[in-house]
C-alpha positions as MATLAB code, in Angstrom:
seq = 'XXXXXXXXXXXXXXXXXXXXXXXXXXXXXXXXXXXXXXXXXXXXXXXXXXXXXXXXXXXXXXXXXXXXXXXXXXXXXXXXXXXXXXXXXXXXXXXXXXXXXXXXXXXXXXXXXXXXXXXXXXXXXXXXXXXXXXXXXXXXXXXXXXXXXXXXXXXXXXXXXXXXXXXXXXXXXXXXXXXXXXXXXXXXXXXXXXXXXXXXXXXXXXXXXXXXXXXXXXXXXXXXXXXXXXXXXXXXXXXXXXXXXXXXXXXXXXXXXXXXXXXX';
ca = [
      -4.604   24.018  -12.766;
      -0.813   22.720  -12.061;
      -1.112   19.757  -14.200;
      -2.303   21.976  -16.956;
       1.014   21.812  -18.611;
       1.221   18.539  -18.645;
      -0.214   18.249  -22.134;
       1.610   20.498  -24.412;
       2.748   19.138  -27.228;
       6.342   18.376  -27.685;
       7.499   19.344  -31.239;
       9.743   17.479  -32.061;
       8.738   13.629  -30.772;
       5.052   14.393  -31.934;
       3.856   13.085  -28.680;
       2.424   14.567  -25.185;
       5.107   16.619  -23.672;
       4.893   16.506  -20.468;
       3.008   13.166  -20.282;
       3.920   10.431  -17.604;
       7.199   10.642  -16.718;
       8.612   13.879  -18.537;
      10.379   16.130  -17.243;
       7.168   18.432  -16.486;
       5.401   15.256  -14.802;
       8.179   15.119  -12.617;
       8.025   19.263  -11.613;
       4.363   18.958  -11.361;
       4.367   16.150   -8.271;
       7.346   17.871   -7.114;
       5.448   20.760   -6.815;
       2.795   19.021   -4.730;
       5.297   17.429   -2.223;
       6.772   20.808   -1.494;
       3.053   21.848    0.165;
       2.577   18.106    2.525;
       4.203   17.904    5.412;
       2.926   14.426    7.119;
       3.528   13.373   10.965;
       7.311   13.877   11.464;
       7.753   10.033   11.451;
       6.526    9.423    8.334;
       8.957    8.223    6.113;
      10.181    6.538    3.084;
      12.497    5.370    0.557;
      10.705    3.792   -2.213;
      12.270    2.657   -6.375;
       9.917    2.786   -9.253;
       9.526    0.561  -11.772;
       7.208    1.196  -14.969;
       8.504   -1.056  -17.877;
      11.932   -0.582  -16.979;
      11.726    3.259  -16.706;
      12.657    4.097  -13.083;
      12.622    6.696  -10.588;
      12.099    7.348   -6.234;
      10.779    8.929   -3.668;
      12.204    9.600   -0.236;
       9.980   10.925    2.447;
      12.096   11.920    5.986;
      10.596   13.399    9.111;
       7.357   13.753    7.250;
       8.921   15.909    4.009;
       9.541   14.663    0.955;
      13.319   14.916    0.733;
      14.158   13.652   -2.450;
      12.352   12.785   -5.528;
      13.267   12.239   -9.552;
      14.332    9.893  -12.199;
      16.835    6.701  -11.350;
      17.865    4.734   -8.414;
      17.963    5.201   -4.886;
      20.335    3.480   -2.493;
      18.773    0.743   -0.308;
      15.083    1.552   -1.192;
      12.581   -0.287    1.184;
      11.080   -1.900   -1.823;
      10.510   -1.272   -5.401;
       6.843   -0.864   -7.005;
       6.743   -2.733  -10.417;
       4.461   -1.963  -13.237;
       4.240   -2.341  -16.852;
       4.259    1.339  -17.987;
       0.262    1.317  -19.123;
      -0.795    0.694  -15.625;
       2.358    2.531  -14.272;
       0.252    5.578  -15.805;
      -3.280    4.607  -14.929;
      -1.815    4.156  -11.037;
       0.086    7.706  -11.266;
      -2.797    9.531  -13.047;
      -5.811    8.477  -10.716;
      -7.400    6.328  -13.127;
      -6.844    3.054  -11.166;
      -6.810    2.506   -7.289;
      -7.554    0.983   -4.222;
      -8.005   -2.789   -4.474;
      -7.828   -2.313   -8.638;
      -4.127   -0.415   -8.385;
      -3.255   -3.380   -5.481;
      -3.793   -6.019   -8.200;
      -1.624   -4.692  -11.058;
       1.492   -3.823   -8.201;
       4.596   -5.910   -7.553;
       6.759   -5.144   -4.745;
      10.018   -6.317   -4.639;
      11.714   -6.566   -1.024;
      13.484   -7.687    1.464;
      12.424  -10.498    3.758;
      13.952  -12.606    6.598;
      14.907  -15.361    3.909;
      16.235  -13.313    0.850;
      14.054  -11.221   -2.056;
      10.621  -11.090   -1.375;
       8.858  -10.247   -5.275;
       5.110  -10.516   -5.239;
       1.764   -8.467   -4.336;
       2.160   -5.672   -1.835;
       1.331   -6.202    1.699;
      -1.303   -7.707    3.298;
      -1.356   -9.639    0.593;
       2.125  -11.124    1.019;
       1.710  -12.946    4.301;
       0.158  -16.011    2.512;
       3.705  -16.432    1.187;
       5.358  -17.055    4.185;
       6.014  -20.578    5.355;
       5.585  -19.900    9.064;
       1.767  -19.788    8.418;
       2.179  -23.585    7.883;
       2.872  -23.799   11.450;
      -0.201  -22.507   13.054;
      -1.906  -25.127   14.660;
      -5.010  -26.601   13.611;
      -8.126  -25.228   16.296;
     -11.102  -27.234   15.279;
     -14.121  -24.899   15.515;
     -11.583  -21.984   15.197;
     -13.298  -20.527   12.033;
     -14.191  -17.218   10.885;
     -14.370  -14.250    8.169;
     -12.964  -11.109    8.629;
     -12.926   -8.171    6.895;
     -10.857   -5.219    6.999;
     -11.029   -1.767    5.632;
      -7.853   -0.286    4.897;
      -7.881    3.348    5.143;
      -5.167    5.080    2.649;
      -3.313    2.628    1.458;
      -0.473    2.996   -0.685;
      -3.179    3.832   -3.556;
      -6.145    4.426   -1.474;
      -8.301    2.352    0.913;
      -8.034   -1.436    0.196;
     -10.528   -3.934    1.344;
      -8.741   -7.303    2.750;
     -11.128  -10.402    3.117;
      -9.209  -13.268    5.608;
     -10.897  -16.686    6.481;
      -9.257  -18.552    8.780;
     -10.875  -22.435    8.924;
     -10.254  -24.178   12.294;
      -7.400  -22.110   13.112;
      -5.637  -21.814    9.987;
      -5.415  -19.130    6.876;
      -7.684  -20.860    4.388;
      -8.034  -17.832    2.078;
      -7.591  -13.880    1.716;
      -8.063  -11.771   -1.237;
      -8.875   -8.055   -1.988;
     -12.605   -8.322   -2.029;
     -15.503   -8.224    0.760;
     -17.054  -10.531    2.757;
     -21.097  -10.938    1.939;
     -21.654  -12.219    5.558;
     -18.314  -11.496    7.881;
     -18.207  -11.983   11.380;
     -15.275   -9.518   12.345;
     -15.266   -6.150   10.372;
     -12.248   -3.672   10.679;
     -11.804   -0.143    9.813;
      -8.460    0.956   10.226;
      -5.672    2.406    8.941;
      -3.409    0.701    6.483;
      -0.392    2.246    8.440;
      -1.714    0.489   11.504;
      -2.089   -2.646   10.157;
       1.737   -2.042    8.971;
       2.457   -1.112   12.859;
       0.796   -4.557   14.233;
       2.678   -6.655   11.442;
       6.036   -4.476   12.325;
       5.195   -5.649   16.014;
       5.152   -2.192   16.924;
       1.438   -2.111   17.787;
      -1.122   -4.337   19.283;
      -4.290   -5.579   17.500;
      -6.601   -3.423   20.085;
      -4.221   -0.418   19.400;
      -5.659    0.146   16.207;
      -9.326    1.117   17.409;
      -7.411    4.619   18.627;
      -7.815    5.776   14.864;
     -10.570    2.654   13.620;
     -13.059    0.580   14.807;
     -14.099   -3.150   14.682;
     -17.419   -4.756   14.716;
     -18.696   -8.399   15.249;
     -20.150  -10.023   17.992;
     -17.313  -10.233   21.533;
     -16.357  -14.173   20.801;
     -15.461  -13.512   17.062;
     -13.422  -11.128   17.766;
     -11.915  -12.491   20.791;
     -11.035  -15.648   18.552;
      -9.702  -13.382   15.547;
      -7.272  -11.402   18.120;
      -6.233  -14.799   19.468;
      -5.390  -16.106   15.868;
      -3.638  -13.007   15.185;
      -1.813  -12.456   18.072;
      -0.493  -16.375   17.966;
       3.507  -16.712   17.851;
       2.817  -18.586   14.581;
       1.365  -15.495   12.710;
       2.990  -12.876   14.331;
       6.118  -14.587   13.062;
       4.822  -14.409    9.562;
       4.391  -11.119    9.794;
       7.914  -10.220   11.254;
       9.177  -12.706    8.630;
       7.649  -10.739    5.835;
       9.492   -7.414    6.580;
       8.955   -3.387    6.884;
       7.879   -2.515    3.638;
       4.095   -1.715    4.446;
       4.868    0.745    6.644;
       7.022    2.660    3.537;
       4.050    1.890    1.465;
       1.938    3.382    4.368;
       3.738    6.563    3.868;
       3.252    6.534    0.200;
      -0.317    6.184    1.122;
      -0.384    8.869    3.290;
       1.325   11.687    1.001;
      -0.917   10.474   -2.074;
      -4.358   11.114    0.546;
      -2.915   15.230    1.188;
      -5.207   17.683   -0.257;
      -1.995   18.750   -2.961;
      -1.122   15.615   -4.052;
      -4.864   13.963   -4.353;
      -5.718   17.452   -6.420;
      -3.083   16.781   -8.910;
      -4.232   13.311   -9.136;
      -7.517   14.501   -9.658;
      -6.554   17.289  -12.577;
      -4.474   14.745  -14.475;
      -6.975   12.373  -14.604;
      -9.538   15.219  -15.712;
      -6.791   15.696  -18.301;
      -6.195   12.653  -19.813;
      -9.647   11.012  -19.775;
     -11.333   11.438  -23.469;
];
């Protein structure tokens, strides 16, 4: 297996060489980027952060194109960490909603920095949401299932109350009345304003009864949200990207042998 070698001993430090972030990390996940090649345009330009040890990844017409230790110039965000769930994230031992939780994601937004949890769950930050109006009766759960996220598929709970975002969270509805399965990159898409809400049932589906979701894609598609979500920025559809590389057959079978390989 590739990531065999990533647990020789190093003999001088005493420790794992080749352990997270060594050198031989580093060739190993090089070594599965150089066998993905995702839609041509797929990209990417992402900074690492794991307890102040750094590093990036730049995906360009669907190849990985660079990819190491340090900075990279004008990243679309950076992915924060301490280093113990830095590791856990990057060896398959945490993901999906679990990896969501422990991630920060530092980027840009229409009103400076934006540093906080990775999209969707940013939007709640934004002060345009403040301006939806209220719609008495205008109340609903929805629940979306976010295929490959940027650390697998994340489900995204939303309850708006007479109009207005009362509450989301990574969890699941018991009793929803709108359920989504899409893509995360299509969510990304419809927030980017590249993509509209009934766009998404090309590669997903959504089920609830014709006035829910009539009154969901209403809410959504108001100037007041969609203005959050333009306020909020790009960086889900980087993170979309990461998503999409981590899902390949070469990249989610090194995942799978390092975890194999560090578990006790």
């Amino acid at each position: 297996m590739v990531a065999a070698k990533l647990v020789d001993m190093h003999p001088d430090a005493g420790t794992e060489r080749g352990g997270f972030l060594s050198d031989e990390w580093f060739e190993a996940f090089a070594e599965a980027f150089d066998n993905v090649e995702l839609v041509a345009s797929a990209s990417a330009r992402l900074a690492f952060d794991a307890g102040g040890s750094r590093w990036h990844l730049v995906v360009q017409d669907g190849r990985v194109s660079a990819w190491g230790r340090g900075e990279v110039d004008e990243p679309d965000c950076t992915l924060q960490w301490d280093r113990e769930n830095a590791e856990r994230v990057w060896h398959g031992a945490m993901s999906g909603n679990d990896a969501h939780r422990v991630t920060t994601v530092a980027t840009p937004a229409s009103d400076g920095d934006y540093v906080g949890p990775p999209a969707p769950m940013d939007l709640r930050s934004r002060p345009e949401l403040d301006a939806l109006p209220k719609v008495p009766g205008a109340t609903l759960r929805a629940q979306y299932h976010l295929r490959k996220g940027p650390f697998g598929d994340i489900d995204w709970a939303v309850t708006f109350v007479d109009g207005r975002v009362a509450n989301d969270e990574l969890a699941v509805h018991a009793e929803p009345d709108v359920t989504a399965d899409v893509t995360y990159r299509a969510l990304a898409r419809v927030r980017a304003g590249e993509m509209m809400i009934l766009e998404t049932l090309q590669d997903g589906r959504v089920e609830g009864s014709i006035g829910a979701m009539a009154l969901l894609a209403g809410l959504m598609e108001s100037p007041e949200y969609e203005d959050a979500e333009r306020a909020a920025g790009r960086h889900a559809i980087a993170l979309a990207t990461l998503g999409e590389l981590r899902a390949t057959p070469a990249v989610a079978g090194l995942l799978h042998d390092l975890l194999a390989e560090t578990q006790p």
